[in-house]
Each structure stands twice: as C-alpha cells, then as structure tokens.
N, C-alpha and C positions, 0 to 999 in steps of 0.2 A: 831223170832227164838224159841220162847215158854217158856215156865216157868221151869226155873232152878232147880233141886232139888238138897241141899247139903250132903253128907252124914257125916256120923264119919270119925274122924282120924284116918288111919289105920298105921300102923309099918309094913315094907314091908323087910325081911331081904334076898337079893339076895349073890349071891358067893362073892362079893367084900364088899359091904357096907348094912347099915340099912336105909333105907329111909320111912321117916314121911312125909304123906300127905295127901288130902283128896280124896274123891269120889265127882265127879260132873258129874251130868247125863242133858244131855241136850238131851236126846230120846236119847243117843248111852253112853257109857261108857267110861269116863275119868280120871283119876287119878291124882292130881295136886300138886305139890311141892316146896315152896316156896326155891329159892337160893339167896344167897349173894352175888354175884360173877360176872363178865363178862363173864367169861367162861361158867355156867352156870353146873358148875361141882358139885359134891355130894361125901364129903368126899374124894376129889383129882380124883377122876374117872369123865370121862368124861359120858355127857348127852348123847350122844347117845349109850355106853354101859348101861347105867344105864336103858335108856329108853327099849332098848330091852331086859335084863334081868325084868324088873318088867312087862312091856306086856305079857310075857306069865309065870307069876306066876298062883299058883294053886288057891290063891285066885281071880282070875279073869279068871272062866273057857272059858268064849265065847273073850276072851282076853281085855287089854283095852286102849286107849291112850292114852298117858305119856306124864305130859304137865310141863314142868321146867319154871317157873315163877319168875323173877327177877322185883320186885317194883323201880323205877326211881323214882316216888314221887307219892303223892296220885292222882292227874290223869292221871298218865300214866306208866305200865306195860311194860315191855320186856317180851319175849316167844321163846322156843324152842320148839319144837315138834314132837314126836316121834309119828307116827299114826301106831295103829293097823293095817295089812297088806298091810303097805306102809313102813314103817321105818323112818326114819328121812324125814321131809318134811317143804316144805316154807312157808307154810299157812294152816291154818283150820278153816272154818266158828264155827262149832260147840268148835272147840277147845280154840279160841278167846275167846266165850264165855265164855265157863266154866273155862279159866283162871279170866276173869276179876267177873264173879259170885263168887269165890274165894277171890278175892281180896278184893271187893267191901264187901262181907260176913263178912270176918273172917280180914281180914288187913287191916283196915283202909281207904280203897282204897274211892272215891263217884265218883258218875254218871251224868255226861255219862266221860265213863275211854278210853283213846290212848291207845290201844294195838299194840303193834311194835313187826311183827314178821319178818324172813329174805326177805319174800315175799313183806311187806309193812304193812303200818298203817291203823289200821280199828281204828272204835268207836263203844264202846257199851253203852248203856242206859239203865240203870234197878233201877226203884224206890224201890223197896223193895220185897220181899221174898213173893212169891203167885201172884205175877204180870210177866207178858210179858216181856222179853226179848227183844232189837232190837240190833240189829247190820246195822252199817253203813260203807262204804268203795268203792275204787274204784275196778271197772272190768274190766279185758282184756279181749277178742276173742282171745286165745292164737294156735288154732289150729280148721280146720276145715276140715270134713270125708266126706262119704259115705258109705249105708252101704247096702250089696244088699241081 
C-alpha cells in the first residue's frame, strides 16, 4: 500500500463539536480520530455527522476521509468510515491503513495490527515509519458489468 506519511494534530472545530486528530496520507487524504466509545460518537454526536461535517471543512479544500478509530487492544483496532464522496462506508483499503498507521504511530498499537471495519477484518504490517505498508484481507467478487 506504500509508505504512510503522518501529519500534525489538527483541532477541527465543526457546528456541534471540536475534534482532535491527525492527518494520514496514504497517496489520498485522511483525517483520523481516536474514540472511546462503541458507538464511535465525538462529544455525544454521532460519526457520521461528525464525519460529514469535518470532510468538507476549509481546512481540507480537495475534501478528506474521516476515520473514527476505537483501540480494543494493541493489536487490533475497530473503524468507522466516513469516505470523501461516498459518506459513511463498510470498508476502505487506504483507510485501514491510515487508521492502523495512526495507531501503530501515535497509540501504542504494533504490527501487524486486526483492523475490524463493519465490512470485515483486514491486517496491516508496518515495521516502522519510512517503510512499506501491507495490507492483508479477504475479497469478494461482489458485482459483475459490462461496459459498451
């Protein structure tokens, strides 16, 4: 998946609440938030208001993915996911990541870390900061086209 860059702690103040978290860029832009909670809520508000009010703040002009992160223990993470022009969604390869780069980073979290999102459990592997990324997990064939 490629080499994770972490950013600064930003203070992201939306119409309901203040939310602290970081920047994780895995080649697209993320935005990552440690919660306490099952619900996965920010100051009593739920994740996916929060998510769609911090996607398109001004600090994120090309908009960015809102990743609510709840730790279970140091190897393995829960996730919620709010994706830039999709909205709340079941799964996200790059999103995986930059939650568990996060974790692994800044929380205590080591590798390779169980990310459990509502879609299912991946794995991610990352020795240390300036190194490769992997992500592991299963795949469906969930729908098949043509396109003329």
């Amino acid at each position: 998946m490629g080499q994770p860059e972490v950013g600064g702690e930003l203070s992201i103040e939306t119409t309901s609440v203040r939310a602290i978290g970081r920047e994780v860029s895995m080649g697209n832009p993320h935005f990552v938030i440690l919660v306490d909670n099952e619900e996965f809520s920010v100051a009593g508000q739920s994740w996916q208001v929060i998510g769609a009010e911090i996607c398109f703040q001004p600090d994120f002009p090309h908009q960015t993915n809102v990743l609510f992160v709840r730790i279970v223990s140091s190897a393995q993470i829960e996730i919620r996911i709010f994706e830039r022009g999709v909205g709340p969604t079941t799964s996200s390869g790059t999103g995986s990541c930059a939650s568990a780069t996060a974790a692994i980073a800044l929380h205590g979290c080591h590798s390779p870390l169980t990310v459990v999102a509502p879609g299912g459990a991946q794995t991610v592997t990352w020795d240390k900061p300036g190194s490769e990324l992997h992500l592991t997990g299963p795949a469906a064939l969930i729908a098949r086209g043509e396109a003329y």
